[in-house]
N, CA, C and O atoms as a MOPAC input file, in Angstrom:
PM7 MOZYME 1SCF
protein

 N      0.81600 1    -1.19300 1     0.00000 1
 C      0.00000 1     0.00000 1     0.00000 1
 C      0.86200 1     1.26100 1     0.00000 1
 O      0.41400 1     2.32200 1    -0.43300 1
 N      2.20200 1     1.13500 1     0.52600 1
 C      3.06800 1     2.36100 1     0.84400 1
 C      3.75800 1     3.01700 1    -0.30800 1
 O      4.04200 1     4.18600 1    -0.57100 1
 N      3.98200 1     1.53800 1    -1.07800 1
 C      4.56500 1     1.84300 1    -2.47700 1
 C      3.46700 1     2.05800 1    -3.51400 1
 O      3.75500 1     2.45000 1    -4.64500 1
 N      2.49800 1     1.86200 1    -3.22700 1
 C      1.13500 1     2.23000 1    -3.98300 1
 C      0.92000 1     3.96800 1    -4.27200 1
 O      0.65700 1     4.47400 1    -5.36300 1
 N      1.09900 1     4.62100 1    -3.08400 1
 C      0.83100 1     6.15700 1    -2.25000 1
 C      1.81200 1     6.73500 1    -3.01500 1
 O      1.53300 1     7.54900 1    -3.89500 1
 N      3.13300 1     6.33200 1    -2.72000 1
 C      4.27100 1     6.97100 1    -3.22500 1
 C      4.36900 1     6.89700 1    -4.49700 1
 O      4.56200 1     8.03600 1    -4.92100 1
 N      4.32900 1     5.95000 1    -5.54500 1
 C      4.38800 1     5.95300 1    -6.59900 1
 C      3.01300 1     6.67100 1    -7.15600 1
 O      3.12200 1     6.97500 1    -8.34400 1
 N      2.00700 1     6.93900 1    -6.68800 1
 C      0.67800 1     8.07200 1    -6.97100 1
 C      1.75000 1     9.05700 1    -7.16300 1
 O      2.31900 1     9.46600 1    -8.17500 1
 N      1.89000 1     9.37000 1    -5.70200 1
 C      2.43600 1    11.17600 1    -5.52200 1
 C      3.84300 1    11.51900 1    -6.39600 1
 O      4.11800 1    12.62700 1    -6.85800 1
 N      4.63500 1    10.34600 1    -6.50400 1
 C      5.87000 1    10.73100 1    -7.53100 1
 C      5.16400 1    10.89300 1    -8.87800 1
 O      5.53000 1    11.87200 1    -9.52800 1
 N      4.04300 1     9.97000 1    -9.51900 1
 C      3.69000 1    10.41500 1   -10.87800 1
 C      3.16800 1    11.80500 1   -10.69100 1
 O      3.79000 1    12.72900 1   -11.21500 1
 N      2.04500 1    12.05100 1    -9.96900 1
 C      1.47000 1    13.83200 1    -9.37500 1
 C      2.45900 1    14.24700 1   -10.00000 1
 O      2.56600 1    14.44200 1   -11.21100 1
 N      3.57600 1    14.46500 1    -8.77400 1
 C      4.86700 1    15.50600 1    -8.65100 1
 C      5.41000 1    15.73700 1   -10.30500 1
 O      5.36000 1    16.69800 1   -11.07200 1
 N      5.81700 1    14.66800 1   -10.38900 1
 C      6.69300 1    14.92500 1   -11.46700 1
 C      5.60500 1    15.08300 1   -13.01200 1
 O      5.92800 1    15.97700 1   -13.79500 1
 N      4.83700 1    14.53600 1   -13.23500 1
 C      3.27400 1    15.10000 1   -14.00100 1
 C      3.19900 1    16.69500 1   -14.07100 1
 O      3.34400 1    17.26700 1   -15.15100 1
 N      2.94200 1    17.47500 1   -12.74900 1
 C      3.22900 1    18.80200 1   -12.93700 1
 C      4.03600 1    19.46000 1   -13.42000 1
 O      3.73200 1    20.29800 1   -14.26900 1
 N      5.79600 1    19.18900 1   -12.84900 1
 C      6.74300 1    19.18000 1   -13.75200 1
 C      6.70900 1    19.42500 1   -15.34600 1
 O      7.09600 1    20.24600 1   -16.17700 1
 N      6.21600 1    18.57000 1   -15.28700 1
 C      6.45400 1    17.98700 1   -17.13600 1
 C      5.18000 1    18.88200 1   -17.85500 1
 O      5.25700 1    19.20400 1   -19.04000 1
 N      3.85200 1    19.29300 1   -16.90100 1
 C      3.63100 1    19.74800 1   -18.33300 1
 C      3.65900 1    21.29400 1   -17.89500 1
 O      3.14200 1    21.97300 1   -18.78200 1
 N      4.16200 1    22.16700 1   -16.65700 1
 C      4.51000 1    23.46700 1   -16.63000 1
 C      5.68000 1    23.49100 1   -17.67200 1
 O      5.60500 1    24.43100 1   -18.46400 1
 N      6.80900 1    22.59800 1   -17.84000 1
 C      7.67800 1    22.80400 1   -18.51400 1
 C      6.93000 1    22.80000 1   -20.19600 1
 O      7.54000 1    23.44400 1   -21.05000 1
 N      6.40800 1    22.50700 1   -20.36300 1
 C      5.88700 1    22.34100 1   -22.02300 1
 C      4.99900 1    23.41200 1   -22.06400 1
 O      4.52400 1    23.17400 1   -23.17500 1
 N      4.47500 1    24.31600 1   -21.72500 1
 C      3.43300 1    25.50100 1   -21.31800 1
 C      3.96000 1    26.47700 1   -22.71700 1
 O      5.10000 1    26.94300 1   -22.74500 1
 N      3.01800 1    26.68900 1   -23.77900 1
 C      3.78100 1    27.65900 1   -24.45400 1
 C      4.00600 1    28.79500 1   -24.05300 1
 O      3.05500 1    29.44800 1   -23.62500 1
 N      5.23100 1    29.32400 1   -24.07100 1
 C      5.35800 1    30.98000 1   -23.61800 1
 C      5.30300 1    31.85500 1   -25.46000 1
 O      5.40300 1    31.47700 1   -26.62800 1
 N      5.07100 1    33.23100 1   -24.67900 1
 C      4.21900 1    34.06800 1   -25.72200 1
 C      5.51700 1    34.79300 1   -26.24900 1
 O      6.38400 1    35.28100 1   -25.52400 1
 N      5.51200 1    34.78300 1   -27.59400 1
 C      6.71100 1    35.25700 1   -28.57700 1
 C      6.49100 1    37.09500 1   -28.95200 1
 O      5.74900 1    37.79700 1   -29.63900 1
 N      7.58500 1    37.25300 1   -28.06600 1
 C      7.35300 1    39.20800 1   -28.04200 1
 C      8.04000 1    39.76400 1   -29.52000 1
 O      9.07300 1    39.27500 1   -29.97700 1
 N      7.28500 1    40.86400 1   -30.17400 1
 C      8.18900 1    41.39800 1   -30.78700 1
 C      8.54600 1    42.56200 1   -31.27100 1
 O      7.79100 1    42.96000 1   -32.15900 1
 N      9.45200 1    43.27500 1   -31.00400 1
 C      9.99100 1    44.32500 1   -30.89000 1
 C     10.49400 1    44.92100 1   -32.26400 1
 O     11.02300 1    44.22000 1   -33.12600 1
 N     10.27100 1    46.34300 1   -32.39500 1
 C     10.39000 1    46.45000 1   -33.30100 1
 C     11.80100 1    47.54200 1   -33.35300 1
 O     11.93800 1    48.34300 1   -32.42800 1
 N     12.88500 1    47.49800 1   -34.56900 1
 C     14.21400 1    47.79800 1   -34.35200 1
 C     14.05200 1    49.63800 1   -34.60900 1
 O     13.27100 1    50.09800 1   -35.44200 1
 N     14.51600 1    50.08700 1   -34.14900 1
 C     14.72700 1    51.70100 1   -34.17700 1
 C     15.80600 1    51.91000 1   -35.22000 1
 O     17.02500 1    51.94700 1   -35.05100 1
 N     15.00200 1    52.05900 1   -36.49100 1
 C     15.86900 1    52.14400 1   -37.85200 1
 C     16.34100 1    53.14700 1   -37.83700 1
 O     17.55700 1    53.00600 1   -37.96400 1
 N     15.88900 1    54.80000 1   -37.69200 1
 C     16.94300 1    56.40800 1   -37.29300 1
 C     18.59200 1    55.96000 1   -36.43500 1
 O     19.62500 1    56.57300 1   -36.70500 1
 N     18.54900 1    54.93800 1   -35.52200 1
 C     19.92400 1    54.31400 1   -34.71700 1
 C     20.57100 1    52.89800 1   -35.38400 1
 O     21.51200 1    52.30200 1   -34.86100 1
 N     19.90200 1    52.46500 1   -36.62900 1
 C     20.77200 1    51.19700 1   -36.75700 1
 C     21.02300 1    51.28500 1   -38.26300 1
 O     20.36700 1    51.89400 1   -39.10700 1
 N     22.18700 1    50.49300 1   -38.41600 1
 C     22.50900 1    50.20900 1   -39.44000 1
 C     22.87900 1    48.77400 1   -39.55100 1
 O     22.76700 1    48.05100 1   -38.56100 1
 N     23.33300 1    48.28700 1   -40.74000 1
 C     24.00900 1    47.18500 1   -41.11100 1
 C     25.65300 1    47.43200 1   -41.78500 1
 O     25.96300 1    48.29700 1   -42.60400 1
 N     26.33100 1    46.65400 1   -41.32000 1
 C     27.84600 1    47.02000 1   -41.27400 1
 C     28.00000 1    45.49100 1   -42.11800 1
 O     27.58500 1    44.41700 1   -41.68300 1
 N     28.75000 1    45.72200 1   -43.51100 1
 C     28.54700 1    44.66800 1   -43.87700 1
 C     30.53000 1    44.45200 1   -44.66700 1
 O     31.28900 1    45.37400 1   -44.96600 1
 N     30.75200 1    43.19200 1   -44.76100 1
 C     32.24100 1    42.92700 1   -45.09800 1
 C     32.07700 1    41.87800 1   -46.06700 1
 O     31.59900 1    40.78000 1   -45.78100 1
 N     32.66800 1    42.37800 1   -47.78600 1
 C     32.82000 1    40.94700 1   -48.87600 1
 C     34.03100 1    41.17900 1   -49.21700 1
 O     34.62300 1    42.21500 1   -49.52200 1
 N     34.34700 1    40.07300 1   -49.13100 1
 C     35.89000 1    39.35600 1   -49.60400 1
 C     35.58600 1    39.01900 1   -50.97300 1
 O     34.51200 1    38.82200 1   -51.54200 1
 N     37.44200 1    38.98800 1   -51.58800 1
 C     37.69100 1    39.20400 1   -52.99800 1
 C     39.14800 1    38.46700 1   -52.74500 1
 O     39.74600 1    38.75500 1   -51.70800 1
 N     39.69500 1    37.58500 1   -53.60700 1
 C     40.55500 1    37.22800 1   -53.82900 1
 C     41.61800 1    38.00200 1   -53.12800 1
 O     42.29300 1    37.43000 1   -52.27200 1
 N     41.83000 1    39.30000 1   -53.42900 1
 C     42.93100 1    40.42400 1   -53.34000 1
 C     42.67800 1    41.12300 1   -52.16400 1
 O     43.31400 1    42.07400 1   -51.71000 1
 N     41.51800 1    40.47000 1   -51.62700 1
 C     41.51900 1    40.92700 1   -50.20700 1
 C     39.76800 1    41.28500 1   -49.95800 1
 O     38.85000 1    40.62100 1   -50.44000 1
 N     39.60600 1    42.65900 1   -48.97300 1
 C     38.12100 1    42.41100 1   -48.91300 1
 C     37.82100 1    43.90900 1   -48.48200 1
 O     38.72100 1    44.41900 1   -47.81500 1
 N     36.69500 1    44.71600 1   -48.75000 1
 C     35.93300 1    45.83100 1   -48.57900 1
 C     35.02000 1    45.87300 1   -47.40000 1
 O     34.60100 1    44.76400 1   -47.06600 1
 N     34.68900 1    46.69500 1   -46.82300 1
 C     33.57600 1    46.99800 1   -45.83200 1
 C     32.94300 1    48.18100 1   -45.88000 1
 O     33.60900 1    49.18300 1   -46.13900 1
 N     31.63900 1    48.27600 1   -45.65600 1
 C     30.58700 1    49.52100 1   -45.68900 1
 C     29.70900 1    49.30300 1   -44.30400 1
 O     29.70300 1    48.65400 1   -43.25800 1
 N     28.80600 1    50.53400 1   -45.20800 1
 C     27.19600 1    50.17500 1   -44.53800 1
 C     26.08000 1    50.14400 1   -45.20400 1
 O     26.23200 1    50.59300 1   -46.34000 1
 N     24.92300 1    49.76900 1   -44.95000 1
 C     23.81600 1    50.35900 1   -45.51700 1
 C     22.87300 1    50.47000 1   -44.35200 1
 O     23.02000 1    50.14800 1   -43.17300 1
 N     21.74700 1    51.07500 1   -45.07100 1
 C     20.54000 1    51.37100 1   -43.70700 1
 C     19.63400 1    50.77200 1   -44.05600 1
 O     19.41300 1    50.31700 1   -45.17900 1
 N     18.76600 1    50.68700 1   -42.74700 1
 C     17.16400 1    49.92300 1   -42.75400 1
 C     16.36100 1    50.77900 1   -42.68400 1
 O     16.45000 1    51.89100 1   -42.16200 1
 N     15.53000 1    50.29500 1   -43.21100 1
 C     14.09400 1    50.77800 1   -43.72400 1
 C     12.92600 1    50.59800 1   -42.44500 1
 O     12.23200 1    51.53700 1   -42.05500 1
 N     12.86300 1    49.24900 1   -41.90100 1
 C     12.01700 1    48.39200 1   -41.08900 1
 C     12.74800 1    47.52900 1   -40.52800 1
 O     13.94500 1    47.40000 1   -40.78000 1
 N     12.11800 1    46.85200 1   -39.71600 1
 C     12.37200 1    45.87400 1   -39.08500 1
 C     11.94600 1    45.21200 1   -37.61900 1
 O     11.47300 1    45.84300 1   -36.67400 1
 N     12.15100 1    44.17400 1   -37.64900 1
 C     11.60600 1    43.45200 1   -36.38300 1
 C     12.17000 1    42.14400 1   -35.69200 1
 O     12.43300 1    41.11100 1   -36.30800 1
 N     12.31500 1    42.31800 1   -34.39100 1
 C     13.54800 1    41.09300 1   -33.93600 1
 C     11.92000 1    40.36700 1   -32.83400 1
 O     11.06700 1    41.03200 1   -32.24600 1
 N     12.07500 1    38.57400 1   -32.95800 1
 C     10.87300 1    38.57900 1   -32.11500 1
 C     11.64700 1    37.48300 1   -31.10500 1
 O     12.57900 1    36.78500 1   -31.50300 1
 N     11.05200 1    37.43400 1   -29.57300 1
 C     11.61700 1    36.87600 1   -28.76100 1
 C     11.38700 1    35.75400 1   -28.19100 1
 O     12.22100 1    35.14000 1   -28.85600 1
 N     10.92300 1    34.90700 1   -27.46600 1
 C     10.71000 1    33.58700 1   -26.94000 1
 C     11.30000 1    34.02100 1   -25.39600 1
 O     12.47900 1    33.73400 1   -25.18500 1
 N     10.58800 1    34.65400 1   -24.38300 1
 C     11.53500 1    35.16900 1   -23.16400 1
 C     12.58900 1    35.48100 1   -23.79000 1
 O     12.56300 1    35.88700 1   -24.95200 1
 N     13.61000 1    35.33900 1   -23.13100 1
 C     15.04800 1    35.83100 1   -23.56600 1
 C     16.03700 1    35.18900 1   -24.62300 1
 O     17.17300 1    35.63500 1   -24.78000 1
 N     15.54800 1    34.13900 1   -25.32400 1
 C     15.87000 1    33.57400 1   -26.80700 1
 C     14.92600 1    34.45700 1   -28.08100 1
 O     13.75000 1    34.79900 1   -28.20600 1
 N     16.26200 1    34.59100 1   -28.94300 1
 C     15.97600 1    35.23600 1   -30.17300 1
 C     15.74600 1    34.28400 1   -30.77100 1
 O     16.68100 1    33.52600 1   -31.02800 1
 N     14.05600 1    33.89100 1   -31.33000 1
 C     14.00900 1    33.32600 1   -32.04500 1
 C     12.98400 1    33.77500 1   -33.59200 1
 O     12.13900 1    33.13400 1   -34.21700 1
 N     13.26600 1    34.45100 1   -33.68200 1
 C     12.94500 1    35.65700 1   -35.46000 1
 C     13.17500 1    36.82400 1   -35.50100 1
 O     13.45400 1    37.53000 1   -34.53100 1
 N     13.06800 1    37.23000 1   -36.85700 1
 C     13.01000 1    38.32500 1   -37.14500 1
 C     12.88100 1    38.73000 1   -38.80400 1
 O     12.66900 1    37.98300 1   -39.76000 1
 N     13.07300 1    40.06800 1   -38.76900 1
 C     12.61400 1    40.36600 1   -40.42200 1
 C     13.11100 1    41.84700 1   -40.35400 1
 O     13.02400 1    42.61600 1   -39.39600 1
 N     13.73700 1    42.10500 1   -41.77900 1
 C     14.48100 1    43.25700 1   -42.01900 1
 C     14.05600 1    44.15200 1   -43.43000 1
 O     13.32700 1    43.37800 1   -44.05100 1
 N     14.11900 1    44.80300 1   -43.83300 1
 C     13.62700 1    45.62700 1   -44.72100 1
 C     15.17400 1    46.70300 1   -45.16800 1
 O     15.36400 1    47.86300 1   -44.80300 1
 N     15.91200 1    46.00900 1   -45.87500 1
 C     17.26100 1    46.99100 1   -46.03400 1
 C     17.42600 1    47.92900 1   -47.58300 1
 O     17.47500 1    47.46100 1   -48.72000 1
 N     17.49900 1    49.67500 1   -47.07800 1
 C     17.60000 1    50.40300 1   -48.35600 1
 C     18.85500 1    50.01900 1   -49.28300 1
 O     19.96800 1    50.05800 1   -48.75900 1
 N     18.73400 1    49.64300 1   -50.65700 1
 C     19.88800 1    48.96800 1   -51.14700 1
 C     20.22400 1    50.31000 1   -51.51000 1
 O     21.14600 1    50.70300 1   -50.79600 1
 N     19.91800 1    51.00500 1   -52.17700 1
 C     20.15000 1    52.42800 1   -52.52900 1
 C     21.39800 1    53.40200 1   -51.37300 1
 O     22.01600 1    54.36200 1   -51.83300 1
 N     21.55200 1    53.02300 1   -50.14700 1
 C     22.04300 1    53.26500 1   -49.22200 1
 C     23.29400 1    53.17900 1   -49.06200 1
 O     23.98600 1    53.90300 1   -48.34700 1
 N     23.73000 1    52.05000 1   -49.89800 1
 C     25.07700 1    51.49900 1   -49.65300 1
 C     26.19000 1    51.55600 1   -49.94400 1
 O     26.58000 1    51.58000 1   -51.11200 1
 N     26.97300 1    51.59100 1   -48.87100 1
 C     28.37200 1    52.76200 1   -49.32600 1
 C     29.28800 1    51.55300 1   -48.62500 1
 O     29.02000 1    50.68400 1   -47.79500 1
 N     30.64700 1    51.95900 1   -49.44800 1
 C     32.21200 1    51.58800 1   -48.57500 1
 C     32.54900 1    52.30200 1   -47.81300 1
 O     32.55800 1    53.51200 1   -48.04100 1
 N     32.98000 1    51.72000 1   -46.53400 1
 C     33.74200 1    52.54800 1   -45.97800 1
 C     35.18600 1    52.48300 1   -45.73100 1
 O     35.75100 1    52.82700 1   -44.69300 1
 N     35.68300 1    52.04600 1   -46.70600 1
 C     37.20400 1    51.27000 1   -46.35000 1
 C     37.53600 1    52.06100 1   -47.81700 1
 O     38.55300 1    51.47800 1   -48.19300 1
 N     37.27800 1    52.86100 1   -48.61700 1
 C     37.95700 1    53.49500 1   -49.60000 1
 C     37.51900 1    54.89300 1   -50.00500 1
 O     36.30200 1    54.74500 1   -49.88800 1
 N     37.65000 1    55.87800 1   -50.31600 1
 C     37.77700 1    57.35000 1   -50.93100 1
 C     37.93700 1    57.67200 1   -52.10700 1
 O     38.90500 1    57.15500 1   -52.66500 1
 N     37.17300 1    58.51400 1   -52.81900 1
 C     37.45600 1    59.49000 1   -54.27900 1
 C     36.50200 1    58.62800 1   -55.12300 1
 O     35.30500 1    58.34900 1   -55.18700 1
 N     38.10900 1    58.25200 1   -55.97300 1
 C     37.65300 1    57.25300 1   -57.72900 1
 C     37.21900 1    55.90400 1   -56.83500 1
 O     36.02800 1    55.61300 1   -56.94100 1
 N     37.74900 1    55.33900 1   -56.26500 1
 C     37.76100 1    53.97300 1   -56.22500 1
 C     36.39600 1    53.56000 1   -55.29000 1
 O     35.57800 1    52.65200 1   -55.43500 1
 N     36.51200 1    54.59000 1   -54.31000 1
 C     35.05600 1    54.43000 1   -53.46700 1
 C     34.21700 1    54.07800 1   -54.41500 1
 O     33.81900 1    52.97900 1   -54.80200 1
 N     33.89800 1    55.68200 1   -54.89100 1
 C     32.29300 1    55.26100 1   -56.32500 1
 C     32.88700 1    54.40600 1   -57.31800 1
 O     31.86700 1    53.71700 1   -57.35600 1
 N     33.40100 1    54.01900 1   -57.89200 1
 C     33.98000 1    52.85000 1   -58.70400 1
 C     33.26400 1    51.16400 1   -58.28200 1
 O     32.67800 1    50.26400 1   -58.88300 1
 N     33.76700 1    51.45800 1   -56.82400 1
 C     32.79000 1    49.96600 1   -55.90600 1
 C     31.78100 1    50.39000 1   -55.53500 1
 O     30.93000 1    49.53400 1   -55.77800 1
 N     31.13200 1    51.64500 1   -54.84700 1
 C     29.24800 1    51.61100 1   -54.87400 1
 C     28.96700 1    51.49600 1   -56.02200 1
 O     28.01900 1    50.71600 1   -55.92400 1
 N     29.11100 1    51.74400 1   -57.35500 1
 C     29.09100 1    51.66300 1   -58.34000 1
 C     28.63100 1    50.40600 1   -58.96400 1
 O     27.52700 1    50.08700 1   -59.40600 1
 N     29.77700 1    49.75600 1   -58.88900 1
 C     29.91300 1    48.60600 1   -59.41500 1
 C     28.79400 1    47.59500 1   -58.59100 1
 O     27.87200 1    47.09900 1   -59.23700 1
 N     28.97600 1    47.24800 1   -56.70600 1
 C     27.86900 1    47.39400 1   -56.65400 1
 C     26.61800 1    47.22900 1   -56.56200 1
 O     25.98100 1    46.49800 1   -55.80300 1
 N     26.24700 1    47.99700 1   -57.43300 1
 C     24.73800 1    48.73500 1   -57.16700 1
 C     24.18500 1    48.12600 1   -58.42800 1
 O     22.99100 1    48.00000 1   -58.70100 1
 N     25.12100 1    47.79900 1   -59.08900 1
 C     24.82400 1    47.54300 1   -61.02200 1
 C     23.93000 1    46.58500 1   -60.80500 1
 O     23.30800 1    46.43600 1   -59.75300 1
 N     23.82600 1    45.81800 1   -61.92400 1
 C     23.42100 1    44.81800 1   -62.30900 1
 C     24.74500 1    43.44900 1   -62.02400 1
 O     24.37300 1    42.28500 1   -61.87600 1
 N     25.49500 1    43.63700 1   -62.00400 1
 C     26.06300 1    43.09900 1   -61.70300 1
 C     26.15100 1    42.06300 1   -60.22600 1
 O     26.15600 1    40.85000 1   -60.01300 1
 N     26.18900 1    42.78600 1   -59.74700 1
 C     25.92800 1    42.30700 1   -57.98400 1
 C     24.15400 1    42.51900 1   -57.57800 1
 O     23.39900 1    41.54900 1   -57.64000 1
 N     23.71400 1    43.74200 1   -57.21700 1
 C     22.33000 1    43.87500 1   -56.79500 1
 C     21.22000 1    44.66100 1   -57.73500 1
 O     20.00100 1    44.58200 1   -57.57900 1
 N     21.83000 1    45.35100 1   -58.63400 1
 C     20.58600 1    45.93500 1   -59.34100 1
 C     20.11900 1    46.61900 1   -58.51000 1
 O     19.49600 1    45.74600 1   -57.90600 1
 N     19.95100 1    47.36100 1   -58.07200 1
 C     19.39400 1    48.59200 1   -57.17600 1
 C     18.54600 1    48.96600 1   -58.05200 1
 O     17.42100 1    48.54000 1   -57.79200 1
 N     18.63700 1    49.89600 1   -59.45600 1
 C     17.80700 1    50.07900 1   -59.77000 1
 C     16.82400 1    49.75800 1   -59.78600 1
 O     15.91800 1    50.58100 1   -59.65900 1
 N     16.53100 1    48.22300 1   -59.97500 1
 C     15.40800 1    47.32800 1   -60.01500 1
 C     14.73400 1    46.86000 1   -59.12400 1
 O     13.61500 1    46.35400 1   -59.21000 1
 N     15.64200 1    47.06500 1   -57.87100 1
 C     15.69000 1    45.78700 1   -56.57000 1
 C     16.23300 1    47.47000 1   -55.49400 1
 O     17.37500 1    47.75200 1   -55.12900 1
 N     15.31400 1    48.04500 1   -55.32200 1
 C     15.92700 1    49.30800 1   -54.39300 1
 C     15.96500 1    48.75800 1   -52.90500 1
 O     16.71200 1    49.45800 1   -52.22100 1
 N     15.45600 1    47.84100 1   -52.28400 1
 C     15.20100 1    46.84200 1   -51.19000 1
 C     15.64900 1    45.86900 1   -50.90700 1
 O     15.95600 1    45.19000 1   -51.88600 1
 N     15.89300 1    45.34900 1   -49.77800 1
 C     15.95800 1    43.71200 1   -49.88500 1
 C     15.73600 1    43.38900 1   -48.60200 1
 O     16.18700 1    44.05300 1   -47.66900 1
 N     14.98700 1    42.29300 1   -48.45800 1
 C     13.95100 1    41.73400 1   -47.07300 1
 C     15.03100 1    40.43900 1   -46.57800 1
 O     15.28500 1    39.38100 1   -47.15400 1
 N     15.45800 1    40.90300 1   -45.48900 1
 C     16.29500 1    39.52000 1   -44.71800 1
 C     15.11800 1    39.02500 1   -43.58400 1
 O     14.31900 1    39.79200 1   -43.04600 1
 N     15.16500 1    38.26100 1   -43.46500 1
 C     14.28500 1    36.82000 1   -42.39300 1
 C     15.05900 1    36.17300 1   -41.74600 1
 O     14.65300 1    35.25100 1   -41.03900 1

């Protein structure tokens, strides 16, 4: 009978356990203060590698308590500059780019990261 009682109250006990732990928690989401952020971005090239920035448009980071788990970005392609060169060669690489070559800006003034 004793081991009857106890093995009740250990399934109870540990029953509660198990399904507070599985409880969905509610996914917050915040939205990014695009006037303060940018994107700092670095591509490599054989001969070495460039760095800029560009800016956001929108965006949204969503949370799980204190795990990042999404988000979504809205980035001005039109925006995007080197910052690792000056003069000819700077606009030479926003330039280049912006073309068709790499992003088409003209066509594609945006681009949505997830």
């Amino acid at each position: 009978m004793k081991k009857t009682i106890l093995s009740i109250t250990m399934a109870v006990v540990f029953g509660s356990f198990a399904s507070a732990a599985t409880e969905p928690t509610e996914v917050v989401t915040k939205a990014v203060k695009t006037d303060a952020s940018s994107v700092m971005w670095k591509a490599y090239k054989v001969t070495g590698s460039h760095t800029g920035l560009v800016q956001l448009t929108e965006g949204n980071l969503m949370f799980d308590g204190t795990s990042l788990v999404g988000g979504n970005f809205t980035v001005d392609m039109t925006s995007l500059i080197s910052t690792d060169l000056e003069g000819e060669y700077k606009e030479k690489l926003e330039g280049h780019l912006k073309s068709d070559d790499f992003f088409g800006v003209a066509n594609h003034p945006t681009s949505t990261l997830v």
